[in-house]
Jmol script that loads the backbone (N, CA, C; Angstrom):
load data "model"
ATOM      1  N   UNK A   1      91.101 104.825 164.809  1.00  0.00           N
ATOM      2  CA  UNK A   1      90.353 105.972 165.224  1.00  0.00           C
ATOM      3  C   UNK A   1      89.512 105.556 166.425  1.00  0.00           C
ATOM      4  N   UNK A   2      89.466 106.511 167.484  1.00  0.00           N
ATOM      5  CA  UNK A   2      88.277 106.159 168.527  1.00  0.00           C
ATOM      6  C   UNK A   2      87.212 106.112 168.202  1.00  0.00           C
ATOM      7  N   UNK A   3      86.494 104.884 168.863  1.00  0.00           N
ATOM      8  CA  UNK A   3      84.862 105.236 168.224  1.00  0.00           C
ATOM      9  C   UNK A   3      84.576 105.884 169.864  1.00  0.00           C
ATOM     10  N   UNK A   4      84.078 106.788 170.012  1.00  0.00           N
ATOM     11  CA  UNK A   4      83.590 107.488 171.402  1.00  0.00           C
ATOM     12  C   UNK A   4      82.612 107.107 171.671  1.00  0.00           C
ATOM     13  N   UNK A   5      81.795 106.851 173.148  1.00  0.00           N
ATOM     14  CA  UNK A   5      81.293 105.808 173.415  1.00  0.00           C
ATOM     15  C   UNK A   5      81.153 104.481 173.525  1.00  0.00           C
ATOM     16  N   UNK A   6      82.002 103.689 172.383  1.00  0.00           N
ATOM     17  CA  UNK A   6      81.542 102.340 172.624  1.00  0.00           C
ATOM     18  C   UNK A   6      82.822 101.521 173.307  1.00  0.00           C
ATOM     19  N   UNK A   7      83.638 102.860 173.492  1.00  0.00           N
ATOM     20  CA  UNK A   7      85.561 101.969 174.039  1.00  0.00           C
ATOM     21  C   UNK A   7      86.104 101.144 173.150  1.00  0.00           C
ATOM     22  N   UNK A   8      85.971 101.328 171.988  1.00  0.00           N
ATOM     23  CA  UNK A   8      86.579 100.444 171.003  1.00  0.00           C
ATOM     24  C   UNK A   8      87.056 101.531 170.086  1.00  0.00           C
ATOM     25  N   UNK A   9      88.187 101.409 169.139  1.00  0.00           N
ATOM     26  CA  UNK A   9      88.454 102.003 167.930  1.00  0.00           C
ATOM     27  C   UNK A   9      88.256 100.924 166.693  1.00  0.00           C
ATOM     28  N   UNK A  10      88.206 101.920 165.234  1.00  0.00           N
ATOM     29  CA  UNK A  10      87.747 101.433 164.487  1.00  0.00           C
ATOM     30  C   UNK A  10      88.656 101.980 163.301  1.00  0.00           C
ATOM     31  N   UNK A  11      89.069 101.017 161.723  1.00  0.00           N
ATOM     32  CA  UNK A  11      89.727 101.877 160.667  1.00  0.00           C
ATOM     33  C   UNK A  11      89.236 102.927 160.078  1.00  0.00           C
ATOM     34  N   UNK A  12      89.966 104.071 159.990  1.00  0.00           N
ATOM     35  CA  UNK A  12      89.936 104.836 159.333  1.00  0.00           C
ATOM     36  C   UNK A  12      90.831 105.207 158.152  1.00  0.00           C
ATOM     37  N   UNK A  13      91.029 105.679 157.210  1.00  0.00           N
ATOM     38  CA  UNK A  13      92.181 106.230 156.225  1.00  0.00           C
ATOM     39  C   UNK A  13      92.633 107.540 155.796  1.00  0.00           C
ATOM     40  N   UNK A  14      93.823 107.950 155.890  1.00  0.00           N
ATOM     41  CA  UNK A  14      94.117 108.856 155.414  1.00  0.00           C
ATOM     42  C   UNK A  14      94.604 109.142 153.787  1.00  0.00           C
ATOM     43  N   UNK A  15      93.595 109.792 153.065  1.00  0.00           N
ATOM     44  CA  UNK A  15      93.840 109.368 151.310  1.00  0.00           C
ATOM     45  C   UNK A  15      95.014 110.834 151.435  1.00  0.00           C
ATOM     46  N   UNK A  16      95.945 110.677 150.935  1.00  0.00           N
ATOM     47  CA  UNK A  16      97.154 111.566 150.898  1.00  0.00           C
ATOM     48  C   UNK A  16      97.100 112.155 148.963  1.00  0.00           C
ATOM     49  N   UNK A  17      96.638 113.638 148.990  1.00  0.00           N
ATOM     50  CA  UNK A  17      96.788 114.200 147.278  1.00  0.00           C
ATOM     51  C   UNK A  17      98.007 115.036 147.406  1.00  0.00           C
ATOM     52  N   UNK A  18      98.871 114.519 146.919  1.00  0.00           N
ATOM     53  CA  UNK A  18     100.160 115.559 146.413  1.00  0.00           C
ATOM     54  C   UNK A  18     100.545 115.702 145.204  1.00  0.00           C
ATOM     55  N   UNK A  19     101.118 117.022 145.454  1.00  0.00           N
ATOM     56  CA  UNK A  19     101.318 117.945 144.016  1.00  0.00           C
ATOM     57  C   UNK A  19     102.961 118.238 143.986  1.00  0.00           C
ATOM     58  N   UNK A  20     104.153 117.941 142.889  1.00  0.00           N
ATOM     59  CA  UNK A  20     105.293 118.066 143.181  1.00  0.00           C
ATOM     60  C   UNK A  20     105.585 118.448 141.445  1.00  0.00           C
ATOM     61  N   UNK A  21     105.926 119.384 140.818  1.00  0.00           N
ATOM     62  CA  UNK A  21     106.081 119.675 139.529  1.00  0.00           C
ATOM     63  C   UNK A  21     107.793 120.281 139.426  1.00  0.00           C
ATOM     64  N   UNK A  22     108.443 119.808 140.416  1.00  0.00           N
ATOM     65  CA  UNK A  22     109.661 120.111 140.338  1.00  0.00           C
ATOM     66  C   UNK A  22     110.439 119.507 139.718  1.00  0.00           C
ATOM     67  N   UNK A  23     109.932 118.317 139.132  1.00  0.00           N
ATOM     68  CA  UNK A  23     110.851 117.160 137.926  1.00  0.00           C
ATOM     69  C   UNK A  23     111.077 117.738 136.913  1.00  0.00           C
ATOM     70  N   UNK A  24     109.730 118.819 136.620  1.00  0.00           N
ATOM     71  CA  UNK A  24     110.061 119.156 135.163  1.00  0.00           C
ATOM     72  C   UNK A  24     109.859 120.740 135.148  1.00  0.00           C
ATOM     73  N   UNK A  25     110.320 121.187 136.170  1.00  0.00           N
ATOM     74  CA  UNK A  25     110.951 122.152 135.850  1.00  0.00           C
ATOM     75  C   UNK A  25     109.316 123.540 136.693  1.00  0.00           C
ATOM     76  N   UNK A  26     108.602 122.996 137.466  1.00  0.00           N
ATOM     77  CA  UNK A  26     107.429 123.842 137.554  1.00  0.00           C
ATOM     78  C   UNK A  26     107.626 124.652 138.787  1.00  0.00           C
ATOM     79  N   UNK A  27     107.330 125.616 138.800  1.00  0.00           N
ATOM     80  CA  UNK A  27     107.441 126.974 139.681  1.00  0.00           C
ATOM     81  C   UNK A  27     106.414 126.784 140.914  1.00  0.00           C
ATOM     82  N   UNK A  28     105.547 125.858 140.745  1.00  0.00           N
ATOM     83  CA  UNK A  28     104.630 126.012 142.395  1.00  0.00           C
ATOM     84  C   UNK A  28     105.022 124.707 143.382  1.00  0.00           C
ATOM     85  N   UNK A  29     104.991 124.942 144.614  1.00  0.00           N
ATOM     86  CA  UNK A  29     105.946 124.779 145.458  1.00  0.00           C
ATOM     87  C   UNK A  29     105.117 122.860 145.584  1.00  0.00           C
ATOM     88  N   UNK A  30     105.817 121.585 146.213  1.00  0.00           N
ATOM     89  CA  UNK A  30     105.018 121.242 146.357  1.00  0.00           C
ATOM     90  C   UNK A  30     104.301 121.090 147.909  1.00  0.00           C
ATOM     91  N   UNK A  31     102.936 119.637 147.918  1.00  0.00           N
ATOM     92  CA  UNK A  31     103.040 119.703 148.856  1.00  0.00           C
ATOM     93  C   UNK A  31     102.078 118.776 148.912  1.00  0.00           C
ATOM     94  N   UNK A  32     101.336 118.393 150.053  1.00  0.00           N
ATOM     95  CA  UNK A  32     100.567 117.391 150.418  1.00  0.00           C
ATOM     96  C   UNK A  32      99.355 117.772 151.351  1.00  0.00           C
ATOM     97  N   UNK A  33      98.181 117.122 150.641  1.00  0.00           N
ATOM     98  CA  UNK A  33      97.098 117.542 151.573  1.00  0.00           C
ATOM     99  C   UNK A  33      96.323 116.251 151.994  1.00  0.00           C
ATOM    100  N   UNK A  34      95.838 116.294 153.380  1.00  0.00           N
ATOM    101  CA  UNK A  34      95.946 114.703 153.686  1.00  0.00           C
ATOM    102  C   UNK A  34      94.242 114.726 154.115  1.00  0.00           C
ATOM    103  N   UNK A  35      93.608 113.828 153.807  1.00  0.00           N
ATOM    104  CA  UNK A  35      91.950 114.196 153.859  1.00  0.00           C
ATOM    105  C   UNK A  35      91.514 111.962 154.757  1.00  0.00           C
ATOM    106  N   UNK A  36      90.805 112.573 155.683  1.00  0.00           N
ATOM    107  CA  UNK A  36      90.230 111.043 156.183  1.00  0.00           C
ATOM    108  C   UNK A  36      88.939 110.575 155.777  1.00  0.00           C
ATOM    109  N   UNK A  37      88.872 109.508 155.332  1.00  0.00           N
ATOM    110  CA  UNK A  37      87.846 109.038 155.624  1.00  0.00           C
ATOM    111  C   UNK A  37      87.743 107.914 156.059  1.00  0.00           C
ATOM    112  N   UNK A  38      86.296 107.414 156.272  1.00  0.00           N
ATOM    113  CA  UNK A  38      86.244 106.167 157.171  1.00  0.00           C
ATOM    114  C   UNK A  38      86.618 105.007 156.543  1.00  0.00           C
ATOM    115  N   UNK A  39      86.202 104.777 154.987  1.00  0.00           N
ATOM    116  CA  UNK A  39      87.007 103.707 154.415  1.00  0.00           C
ATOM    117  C   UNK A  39      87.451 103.538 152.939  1.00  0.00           C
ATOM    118  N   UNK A  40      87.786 103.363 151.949  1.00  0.00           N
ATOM    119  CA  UNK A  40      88.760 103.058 150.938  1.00  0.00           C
ATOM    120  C   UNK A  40      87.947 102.790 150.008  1.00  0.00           C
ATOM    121  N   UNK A  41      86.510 103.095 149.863  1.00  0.00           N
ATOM    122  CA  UNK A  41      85.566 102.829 148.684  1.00  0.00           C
ATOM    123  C   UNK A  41      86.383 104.110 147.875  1.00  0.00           C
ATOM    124  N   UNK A  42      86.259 103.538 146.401  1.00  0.00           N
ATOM    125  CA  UNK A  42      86.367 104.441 145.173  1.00  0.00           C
ATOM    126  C   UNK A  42      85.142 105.762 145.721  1.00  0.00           C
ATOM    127  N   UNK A  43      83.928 105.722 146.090  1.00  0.00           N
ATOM    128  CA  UNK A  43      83.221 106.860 146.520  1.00  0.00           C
ATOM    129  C   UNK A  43      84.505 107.841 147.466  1.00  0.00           C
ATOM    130  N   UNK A  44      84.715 107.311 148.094  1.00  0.00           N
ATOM    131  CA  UNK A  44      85.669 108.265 148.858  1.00  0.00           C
ATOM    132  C   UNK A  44      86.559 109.177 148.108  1.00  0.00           C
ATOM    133  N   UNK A  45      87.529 108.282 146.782  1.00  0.00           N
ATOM    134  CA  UNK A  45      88.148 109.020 145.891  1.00  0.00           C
ATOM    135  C   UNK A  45      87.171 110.046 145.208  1.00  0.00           C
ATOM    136  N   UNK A  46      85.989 109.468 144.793  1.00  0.00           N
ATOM    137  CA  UNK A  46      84.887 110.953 144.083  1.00  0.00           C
ATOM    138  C   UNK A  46      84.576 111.907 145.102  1.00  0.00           C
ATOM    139  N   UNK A  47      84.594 111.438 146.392  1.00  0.00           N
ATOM    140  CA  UNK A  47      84.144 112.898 147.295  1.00  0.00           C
ATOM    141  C   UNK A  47      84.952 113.481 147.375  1.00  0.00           C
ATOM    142  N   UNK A  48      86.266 113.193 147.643  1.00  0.00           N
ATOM    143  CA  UNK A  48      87.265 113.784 148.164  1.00  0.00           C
ATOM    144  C   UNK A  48      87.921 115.093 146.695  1.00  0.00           C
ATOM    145  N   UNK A  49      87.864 114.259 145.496  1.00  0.00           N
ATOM    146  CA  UNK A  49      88.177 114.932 144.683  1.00  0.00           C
ATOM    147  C   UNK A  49      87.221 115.935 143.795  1.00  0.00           C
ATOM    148  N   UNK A  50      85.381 116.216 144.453  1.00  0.00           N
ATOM    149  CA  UNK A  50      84.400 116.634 143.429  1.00  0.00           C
ATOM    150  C   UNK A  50      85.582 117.849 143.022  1.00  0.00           C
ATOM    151  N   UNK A  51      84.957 118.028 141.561  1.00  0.00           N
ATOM    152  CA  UNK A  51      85.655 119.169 140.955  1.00  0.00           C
ATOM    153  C   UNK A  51      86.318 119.431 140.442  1.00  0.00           C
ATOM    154  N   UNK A  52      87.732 118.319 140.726  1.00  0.00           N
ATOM    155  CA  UNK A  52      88.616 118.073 140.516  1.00  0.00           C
ATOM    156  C   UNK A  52      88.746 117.909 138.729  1.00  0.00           C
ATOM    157  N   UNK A  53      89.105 118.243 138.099  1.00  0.00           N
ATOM    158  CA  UNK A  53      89.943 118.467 136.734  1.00  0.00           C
ATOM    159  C   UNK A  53      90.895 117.958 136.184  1.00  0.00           C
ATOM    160  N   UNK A  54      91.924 116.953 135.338  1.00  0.00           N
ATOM    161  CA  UNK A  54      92.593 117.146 134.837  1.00  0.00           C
ATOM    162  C   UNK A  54      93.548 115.521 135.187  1.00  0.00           C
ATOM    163  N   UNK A  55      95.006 115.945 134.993  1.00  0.00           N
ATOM    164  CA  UNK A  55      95.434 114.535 135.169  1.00  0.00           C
ATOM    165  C   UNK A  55      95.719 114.318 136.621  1.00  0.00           C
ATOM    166  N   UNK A  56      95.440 112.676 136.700  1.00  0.00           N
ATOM    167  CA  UNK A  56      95.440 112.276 138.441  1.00  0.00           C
ATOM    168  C   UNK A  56      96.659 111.507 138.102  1.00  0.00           C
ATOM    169  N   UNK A  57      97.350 111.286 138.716  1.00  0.00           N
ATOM    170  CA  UNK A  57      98.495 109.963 138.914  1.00  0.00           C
ATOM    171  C   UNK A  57      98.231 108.810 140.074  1.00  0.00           C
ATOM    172  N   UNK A  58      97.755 107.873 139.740  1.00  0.00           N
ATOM    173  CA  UNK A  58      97.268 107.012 140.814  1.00  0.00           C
ATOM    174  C   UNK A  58      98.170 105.773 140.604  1.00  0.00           C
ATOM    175  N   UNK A  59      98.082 105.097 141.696  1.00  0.00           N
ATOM    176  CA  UNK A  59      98.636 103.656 142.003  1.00  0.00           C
ATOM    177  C   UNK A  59      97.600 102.723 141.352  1.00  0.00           C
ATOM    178  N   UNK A  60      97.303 101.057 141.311  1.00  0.00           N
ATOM    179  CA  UNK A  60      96.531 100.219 140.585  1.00  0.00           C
ATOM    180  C   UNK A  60      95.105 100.170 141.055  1.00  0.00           C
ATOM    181  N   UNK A  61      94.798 100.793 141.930  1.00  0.00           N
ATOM    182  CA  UNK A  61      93.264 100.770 143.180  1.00  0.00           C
ATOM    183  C   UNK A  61      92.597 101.126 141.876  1.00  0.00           C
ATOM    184  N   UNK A  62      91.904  99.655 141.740  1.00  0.00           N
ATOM    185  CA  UNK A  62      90.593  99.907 140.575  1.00  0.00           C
ATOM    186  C   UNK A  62      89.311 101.477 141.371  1.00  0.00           C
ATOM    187  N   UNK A  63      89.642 101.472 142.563  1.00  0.00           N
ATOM    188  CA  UNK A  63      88.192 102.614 143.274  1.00  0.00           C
ATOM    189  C   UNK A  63      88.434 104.208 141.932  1.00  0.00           C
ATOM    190  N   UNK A  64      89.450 104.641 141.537  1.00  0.00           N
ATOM    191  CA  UNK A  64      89.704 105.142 140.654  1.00  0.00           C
ATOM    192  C   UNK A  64      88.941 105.861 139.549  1.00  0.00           C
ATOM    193  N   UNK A  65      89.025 104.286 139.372  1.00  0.00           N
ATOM    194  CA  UNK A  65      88.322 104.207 137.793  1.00  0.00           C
ATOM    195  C   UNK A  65      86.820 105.579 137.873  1.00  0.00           C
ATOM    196  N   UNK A  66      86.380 105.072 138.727  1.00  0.00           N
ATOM    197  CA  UNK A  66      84.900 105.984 138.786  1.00  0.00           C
ATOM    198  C   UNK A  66      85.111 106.721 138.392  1.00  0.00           C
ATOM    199  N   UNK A  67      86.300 107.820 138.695  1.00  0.00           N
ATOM    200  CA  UNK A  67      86.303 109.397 138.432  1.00  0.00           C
ATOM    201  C   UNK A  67      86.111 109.369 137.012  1.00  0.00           C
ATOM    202  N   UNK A  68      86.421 108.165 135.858  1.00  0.00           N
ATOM    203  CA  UNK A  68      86.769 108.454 134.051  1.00  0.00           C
ATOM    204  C   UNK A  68      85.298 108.534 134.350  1.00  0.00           C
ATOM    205  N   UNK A  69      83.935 108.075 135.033  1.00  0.00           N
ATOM    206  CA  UNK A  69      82.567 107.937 135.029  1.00  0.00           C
ATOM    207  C   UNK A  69      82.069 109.234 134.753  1.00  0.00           C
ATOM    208  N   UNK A  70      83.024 110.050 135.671  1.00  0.00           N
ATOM    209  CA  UNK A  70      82.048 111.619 135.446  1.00  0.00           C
ATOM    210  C   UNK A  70      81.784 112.335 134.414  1.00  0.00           C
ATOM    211  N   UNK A  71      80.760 112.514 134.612  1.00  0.00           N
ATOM    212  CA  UNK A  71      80.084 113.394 133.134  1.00  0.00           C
ATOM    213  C   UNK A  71      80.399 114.825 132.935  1.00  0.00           C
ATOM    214  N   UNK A  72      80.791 115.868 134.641  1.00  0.00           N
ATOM    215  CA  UNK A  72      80.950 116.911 134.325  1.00  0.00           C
ATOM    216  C   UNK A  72      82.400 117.461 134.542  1.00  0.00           C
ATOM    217  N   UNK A  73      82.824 116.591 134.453  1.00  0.00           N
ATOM    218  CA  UNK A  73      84.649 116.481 135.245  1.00  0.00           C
ATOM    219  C   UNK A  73      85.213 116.353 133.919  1.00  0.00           C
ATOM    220  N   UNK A  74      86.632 116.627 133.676  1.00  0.00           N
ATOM    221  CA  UNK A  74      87.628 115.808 132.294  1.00  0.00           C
ATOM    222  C   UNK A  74      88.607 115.326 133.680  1.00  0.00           C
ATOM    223  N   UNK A  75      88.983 114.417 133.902  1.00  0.00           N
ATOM    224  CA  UNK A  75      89.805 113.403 134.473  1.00  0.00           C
ATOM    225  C   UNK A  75      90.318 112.706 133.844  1.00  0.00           C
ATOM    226  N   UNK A  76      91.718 112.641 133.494  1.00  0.00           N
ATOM    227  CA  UNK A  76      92.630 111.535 132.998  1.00  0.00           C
ATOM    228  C   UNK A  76      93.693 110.787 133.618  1.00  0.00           C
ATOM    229  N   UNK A  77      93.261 109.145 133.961  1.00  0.00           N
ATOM    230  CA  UNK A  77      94.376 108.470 135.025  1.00  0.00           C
ATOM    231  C   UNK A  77      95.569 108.437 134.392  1.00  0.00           C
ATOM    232  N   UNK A  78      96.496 108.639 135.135  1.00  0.00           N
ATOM    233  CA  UNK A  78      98.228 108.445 134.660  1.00  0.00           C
ATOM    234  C   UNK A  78      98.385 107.368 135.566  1.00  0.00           C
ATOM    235  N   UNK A  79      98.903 106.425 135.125  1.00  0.00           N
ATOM    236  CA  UNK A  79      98.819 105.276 136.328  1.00  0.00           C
ATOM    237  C   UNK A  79     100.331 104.826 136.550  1.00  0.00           C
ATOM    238  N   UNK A  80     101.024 104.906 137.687  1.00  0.00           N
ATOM    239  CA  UNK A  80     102.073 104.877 138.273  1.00  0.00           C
ATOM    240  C   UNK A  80     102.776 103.014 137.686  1.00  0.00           C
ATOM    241  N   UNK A  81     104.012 103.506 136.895  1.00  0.00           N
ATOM    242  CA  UNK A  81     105.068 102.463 136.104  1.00  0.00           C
ATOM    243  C   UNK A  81     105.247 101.626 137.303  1.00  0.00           C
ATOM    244  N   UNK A  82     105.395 102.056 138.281  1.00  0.00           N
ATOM    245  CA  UNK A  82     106.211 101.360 139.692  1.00  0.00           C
ATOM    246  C   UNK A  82     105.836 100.319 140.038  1.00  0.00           C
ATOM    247  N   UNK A  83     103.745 100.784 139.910  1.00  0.00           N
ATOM    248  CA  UNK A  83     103.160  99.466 140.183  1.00  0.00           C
ATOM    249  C   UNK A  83     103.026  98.734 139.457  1.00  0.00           C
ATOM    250  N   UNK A  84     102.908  98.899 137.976  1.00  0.00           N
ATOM    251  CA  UNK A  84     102.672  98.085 136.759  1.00  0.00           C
ATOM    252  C   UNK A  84     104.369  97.177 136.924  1.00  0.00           C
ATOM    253  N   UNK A  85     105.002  98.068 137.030  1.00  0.00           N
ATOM    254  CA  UNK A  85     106.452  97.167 137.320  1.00  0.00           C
ATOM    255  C   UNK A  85     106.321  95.797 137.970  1.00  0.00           C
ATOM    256  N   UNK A  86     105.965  96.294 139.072  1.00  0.00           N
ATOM    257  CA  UNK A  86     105.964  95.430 140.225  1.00  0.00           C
ATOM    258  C   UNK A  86     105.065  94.307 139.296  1.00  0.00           C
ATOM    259  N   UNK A  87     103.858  94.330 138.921  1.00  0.00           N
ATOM    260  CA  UNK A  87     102.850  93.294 138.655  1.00  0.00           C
ATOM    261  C   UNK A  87     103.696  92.527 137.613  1.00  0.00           C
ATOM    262  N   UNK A  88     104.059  93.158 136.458  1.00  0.00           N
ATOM    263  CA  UNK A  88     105.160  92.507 135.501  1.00  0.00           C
ATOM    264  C   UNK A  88     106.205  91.305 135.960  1.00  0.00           C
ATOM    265  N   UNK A  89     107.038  92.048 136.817  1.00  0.00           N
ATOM    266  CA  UNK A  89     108.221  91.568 137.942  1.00  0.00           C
ATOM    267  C   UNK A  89     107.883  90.133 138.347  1.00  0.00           C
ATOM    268  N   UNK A  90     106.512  90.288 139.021  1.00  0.00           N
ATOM    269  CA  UNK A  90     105.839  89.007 139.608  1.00  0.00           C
ATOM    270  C   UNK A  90     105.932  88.020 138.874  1.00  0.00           C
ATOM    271  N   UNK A  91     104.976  88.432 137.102  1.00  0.00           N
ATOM    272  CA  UNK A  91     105.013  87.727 136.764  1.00  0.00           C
ATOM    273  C   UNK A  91     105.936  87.082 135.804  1.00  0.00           C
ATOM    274  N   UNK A  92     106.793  87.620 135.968  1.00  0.00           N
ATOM    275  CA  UNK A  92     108.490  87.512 134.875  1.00  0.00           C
ATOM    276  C   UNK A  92     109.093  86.116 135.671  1.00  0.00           C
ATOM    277  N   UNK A  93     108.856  86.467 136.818  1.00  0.00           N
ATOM    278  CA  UNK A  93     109.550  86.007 137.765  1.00  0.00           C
ATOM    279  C   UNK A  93     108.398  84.135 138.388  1.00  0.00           C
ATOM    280  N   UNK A  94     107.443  84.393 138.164  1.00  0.00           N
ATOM    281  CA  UNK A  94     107.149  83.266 138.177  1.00  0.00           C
ATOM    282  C   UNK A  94     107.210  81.958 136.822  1.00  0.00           C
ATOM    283  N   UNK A  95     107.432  83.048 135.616  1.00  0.00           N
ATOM    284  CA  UNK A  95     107.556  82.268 134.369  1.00  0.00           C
ATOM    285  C   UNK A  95     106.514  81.863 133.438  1.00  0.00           C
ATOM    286  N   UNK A  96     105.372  82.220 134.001  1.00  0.00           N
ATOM    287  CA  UNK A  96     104.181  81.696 133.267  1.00  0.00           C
ATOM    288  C   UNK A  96     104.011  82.576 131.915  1.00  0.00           C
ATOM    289  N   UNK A  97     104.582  83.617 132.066  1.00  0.00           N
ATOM    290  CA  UNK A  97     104.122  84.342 130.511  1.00  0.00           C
ATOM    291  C   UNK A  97     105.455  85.532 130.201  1.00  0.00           C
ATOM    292  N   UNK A  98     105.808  85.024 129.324  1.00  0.00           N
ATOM    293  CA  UNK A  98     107.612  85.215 129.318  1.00  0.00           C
ATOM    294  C   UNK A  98     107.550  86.949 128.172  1.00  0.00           C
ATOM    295  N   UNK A  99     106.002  87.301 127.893  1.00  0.00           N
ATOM    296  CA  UNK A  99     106.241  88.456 127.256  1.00  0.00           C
ATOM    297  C   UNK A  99     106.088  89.341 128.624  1.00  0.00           C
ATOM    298  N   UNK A 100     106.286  88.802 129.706  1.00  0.00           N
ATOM    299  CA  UNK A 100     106.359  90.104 130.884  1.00  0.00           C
ATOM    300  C   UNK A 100     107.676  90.590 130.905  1.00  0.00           C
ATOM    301  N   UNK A 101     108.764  89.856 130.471  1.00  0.00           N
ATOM    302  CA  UNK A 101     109.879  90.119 130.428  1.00  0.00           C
ATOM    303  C   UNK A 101     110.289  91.384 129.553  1.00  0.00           C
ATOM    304  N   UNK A 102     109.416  91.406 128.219  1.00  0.00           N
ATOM    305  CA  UNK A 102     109.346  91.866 127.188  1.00  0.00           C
ATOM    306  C   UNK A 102     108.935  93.598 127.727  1.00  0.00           C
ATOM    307  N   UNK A 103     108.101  93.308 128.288  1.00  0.00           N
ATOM    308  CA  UNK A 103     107.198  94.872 129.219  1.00  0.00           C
ATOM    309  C   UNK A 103     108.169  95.081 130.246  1.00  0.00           C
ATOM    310  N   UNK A 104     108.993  94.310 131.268  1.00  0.00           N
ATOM    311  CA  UNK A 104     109.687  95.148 131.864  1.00  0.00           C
ATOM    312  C   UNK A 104     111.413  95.703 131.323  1.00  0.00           C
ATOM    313  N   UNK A 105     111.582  95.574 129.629  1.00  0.00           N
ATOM    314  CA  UNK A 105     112.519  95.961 129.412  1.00  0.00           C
ATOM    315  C   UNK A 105     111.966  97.118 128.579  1.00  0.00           C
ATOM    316  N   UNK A 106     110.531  97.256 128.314  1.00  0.00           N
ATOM    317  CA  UNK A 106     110.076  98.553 127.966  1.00  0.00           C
ATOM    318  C   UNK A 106     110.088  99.493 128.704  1.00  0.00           C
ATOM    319  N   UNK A 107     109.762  99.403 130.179  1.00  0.00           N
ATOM    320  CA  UNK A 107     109.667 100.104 131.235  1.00  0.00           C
ATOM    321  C   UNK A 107     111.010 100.912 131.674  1.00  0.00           C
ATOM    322  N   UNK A 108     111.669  99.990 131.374  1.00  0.00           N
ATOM    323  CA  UNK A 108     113.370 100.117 131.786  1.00  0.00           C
ATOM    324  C   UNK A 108     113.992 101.385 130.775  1.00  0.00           C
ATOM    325  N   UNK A 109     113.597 101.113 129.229  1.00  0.00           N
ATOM    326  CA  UNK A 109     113.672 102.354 128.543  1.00  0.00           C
ATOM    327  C   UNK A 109     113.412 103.560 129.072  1.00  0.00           C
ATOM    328  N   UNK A 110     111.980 103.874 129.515  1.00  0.00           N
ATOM    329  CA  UNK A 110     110.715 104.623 129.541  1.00  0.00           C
ATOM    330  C   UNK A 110     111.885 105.398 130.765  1.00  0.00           C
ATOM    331  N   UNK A 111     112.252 104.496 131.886  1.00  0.00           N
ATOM    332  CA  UNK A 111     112.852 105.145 132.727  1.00  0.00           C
ATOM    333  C   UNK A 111     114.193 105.744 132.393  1.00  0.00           C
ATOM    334  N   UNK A 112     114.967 105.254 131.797  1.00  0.00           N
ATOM    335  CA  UNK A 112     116.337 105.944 131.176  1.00  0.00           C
ATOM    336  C   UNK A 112     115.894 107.269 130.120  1.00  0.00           C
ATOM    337  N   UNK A 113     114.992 107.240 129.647  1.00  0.00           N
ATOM    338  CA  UNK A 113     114.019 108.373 129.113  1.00  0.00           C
ATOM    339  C   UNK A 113     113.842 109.276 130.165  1.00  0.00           C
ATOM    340  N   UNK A 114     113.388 108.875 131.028  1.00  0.00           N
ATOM    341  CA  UNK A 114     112.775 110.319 131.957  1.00  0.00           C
ATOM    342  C   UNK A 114     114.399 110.475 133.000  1.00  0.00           C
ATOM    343  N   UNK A 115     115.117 109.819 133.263  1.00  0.00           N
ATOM    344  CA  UNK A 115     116.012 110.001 133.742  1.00  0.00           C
ATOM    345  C   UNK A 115     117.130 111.391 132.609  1.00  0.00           C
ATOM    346  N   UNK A 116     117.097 111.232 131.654  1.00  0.00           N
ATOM    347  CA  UNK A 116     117.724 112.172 130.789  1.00  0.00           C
ATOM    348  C   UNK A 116     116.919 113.084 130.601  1.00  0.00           C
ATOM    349  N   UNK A 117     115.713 113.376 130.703  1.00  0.00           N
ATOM    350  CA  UNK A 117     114.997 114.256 131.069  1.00  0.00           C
ATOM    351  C   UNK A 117     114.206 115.109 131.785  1.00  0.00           C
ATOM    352  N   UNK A 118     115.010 114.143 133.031  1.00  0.00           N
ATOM    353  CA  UNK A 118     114.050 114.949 134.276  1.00  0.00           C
ATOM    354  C   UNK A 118     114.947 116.794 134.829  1.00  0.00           C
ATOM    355  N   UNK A 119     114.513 117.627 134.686  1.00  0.00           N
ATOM    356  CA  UNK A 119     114.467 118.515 135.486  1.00  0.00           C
ATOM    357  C   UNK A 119     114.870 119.589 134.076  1.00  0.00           C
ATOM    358  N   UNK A 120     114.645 119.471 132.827  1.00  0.00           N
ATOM    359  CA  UNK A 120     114.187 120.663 131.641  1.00  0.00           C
ATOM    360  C   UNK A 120     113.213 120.965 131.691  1.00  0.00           C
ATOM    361  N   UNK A 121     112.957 121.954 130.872  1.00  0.00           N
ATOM    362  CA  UNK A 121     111.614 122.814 130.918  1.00  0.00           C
ATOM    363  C   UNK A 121     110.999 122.046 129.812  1.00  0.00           C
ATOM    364  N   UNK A 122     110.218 122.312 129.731  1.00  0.00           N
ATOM    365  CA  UNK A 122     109.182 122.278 128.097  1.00  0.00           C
ATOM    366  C   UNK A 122     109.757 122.773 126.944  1.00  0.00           C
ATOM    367  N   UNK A 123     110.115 123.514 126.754  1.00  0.00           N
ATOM    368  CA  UNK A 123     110.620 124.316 126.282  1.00  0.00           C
ATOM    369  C   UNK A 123     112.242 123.756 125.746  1.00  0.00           C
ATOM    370  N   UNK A 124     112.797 123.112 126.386  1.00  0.00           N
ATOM    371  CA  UNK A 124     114.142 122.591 126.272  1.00  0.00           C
ATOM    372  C   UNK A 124     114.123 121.397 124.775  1.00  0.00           C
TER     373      UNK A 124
END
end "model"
wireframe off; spacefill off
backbone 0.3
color backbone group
C-alpha cells in the first residue's frame, strides 16, 4: 500500500469472508467480500466481523480464537481439515509420533464421507 507522503509503501491485508452453500444443496448465491486492513492482529478479525453470528470456518490463525471471547456474539469455529491435514502430514512424515498416521486415516474417512455426500439436501 502507498504510504502518501513519505514515498515509501507499507503492508497491508486483504481478510477475504466468503459464503458458498452450494455443497449442500443451499439456494443463496455465493460470493466474496474482501475488507483491508493494515495488519493481521486477531483485533482485525473482531472488527471486521462485529455482529457477526454463528458458524465461521477458519484456517489455524490462533487471531480467531478471540471471537469464542465474545460475550454478546454466539460464534462457533469450524476449523478447516486441510490445515489440520497438512500439520498431521508433517508430522507423519517426520516420524516422531506415529499416532499422526492414525489422524490422517481418520481424515481420509471424514473425506470419503463428505464426498458421498456432497451436493443432497438435508432432507435427503
Amino acid at each position: 500500500m502507498l504510504d502518501p507522503g513519505k514515498r515509501k509503501t507499507k503492508t497491508g491485508y486483504f481478510w477475504a469472508l466468503a459464503r458458498d452453500d452450494r455443497p449442500w444443496g443451499g439456494a443463496a448465491p455465493p460470493g466474496v467480500a474482501f475488507t483491508y486492513a493494515p495488519g493481521r492482529s486477531g483485533q482485525y478479525a473482531d472488527d471486521i466481523l462485529k455482529g457477526f453470528s454463528g458458524i465461521l470456518q477458519v484456517d489455524g490463525y490462533a487471531g480467531y480464537n478471540r471471537l469464542l471471547k465474545r460475550a454478546d456474539d454466539q460464534v462457533a469455529l469450524a476449523y478447516c481439515w486441510a490445515h489440520a491435514r497438512r500439520k498431521l502430514h508433517e508430522v507423519a512424515q517426520s516420524g516422531t509420533a506415529p499416532i499422526a498416521e492414525d489422524g490422517l486415516k481418520q481424515i481420509a474417512a471424514l473425506y470419503r464421507i463428505e464426498k458421498d455426500i456432497r451436493g443432497l439436501t438435508s432432507e435427503a
